[in-house]
C-alpha positions in Angstrom: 80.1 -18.4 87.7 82.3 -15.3 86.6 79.8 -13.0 87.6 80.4 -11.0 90.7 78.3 -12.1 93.8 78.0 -9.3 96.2 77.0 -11.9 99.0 80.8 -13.1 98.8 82.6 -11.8 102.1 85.4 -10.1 100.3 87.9 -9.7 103.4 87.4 -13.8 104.1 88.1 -14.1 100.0 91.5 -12.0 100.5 92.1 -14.4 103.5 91.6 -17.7 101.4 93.3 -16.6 98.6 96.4 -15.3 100.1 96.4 -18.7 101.9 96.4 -20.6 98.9 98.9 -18.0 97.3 101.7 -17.6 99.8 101.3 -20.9 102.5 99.1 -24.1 101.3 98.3 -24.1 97.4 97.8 -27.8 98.1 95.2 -27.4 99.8 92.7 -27.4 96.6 95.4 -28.6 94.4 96.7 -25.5 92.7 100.1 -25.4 91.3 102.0 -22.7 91.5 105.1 -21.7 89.4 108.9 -21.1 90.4 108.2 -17.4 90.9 104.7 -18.1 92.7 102.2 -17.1 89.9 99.1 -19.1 89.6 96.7 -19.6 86.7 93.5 -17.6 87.5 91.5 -20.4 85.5 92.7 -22.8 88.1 91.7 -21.0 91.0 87.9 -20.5 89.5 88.3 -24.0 88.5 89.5 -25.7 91.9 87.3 -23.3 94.2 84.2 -23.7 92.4 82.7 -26.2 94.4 84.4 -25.6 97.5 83.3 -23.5 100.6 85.2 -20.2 99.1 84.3 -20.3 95.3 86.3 -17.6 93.8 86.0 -16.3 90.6 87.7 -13.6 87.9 85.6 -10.5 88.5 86.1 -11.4 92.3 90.0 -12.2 92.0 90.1 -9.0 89.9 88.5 -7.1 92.4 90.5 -7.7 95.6 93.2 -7.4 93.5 92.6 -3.8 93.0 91.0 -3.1 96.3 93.8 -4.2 98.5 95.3 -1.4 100.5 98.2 -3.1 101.5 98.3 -4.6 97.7 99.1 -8.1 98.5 98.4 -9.6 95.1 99.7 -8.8 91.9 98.3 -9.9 88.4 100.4 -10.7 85.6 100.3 -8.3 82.4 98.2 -10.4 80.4 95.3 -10.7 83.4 95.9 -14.7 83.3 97.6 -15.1 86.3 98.2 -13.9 90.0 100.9 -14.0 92.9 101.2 -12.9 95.9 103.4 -10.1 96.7 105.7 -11.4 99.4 104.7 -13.3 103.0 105.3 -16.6 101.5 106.2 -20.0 103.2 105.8 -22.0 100.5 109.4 -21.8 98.1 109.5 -19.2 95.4 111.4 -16.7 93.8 110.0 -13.5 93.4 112.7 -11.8 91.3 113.5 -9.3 93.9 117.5 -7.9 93.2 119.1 -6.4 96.8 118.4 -2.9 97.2 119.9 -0.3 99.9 117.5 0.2 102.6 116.8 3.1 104.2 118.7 3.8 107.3 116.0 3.1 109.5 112.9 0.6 109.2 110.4 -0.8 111.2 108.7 -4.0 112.8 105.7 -4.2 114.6 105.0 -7.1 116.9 103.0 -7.9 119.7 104.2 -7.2 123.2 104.6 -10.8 124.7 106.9 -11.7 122.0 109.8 -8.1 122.5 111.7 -10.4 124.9 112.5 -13.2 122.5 113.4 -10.6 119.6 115.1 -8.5 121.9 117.2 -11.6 122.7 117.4 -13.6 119.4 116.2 -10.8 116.8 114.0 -11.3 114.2 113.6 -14.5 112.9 111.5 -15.4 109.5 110.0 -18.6 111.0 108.1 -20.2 108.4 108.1 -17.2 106.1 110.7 -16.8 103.2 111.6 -13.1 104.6 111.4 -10.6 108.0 108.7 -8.2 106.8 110.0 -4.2 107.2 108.2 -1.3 106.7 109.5 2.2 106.1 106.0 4.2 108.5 106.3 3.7 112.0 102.4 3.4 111.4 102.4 0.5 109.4 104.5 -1.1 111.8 102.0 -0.2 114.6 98.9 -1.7 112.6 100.9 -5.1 112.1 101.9 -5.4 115.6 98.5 -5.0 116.8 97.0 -7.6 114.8 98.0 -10.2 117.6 98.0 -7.8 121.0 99.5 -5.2 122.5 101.9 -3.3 119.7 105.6 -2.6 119.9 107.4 -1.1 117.7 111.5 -2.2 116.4 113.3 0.5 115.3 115.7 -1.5 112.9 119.3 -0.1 111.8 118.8 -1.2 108.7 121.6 1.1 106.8 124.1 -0.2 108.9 123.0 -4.0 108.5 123.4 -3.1 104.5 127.0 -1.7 105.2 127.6 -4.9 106.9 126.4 -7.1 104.0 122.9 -8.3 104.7 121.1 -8.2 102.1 117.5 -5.9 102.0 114.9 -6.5 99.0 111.9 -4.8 98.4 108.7 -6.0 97.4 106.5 -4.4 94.3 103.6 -3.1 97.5 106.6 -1.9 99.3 107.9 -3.9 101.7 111.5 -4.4 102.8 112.3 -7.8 103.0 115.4 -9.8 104.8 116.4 -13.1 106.0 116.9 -12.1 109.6 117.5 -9.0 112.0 120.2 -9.7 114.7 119.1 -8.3 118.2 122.2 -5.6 117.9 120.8 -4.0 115.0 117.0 -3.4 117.2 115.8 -1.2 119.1 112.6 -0.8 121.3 110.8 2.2 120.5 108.4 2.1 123.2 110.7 3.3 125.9 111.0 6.3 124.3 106.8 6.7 124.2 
């Protein structure tokens, strides 16, 4: 079963794995460590006879193609995390790091009135996801709708003590953006 199956749809794979990786490792049973890593062995193991069998050369593969590298494997190739996004509780390591002045946050149109009004909020996640390309932030915010785009003050949240982390694919992390530190980028478009 470790050979690589081109039939396998590759983007549902990356879907089902970062599932099991960053929200519901229970769902096949996998056990993931403090820091979120999870035995590669396992996941071949516990999807093999499921409706997404995933194997190494597969794993491996998404791994590497991942353009917004979501998945990181350990040194020794024998286990694999995801990068940040999680809901489940773990600790990725990350030490506070100044920001940049500015980041951004993409997010569909229906929801700038609520964030405008309560800032951003991590909901289920472990962290507010940032990005430092206005671009980036576009593409995420137009995964559910219309995209806007937060301009967030980021150096001045820093110089006010809230903490920024950044994740190994790049992006900023926090536990919340407070509506006084956003601004709406699409009335200046």
């Amino acid at each position: 079963m470790d050979g690589f199956d081109l039939t396998v749809d590759k983007v549902a794979a990356s879907k089902f794995l970062s599932l099991l990786l960053r929200h519901k490792p229970e769902e096949i049973g996998l056990c993931l460590d403090g820091e979120g890593w999870a035995l590669i062995d396992d996941l071949v193991r516990l999807t093999e006879y499921g409706h997404m069998p995933l194997n190494r050369s597969l794993i491996e593969e998404i791994v590497a193609a991942s353009d917004k590298q979501r998945f990181k494997l350990s040194a020794d190739g024998q286990r694999i995390r995801a990068n940040q996004g999680h809901s489940v509780p773990v600790d990725l390591g990350l030490q506070a790091k100044a920001p940049p002045e500015v980041l951004f946050h993409g997010t569909a149109r229906k929801f700038l009135e609520a964030i405008l009004r309560e800032g951003l909020i991590k909901g289920a996640r472990q962290h507010v996801h940032l990005s430092q390309e206005r671009e980036t932030a576009r593409r995420v915010g137009e995964r559910r709708g219309a995209a806007v785009i937060l301009e967030v003050r980021s150096g001045e949240m820093s110089r006010a003590g809230i903490p920024f982390f950044l994740s190994e694919n790049g992006v900023w992390l926090t536990d919340s953006v407070p509506p006084e530190y956003l601004s709406d980028l699409s009335k200046n478009d």
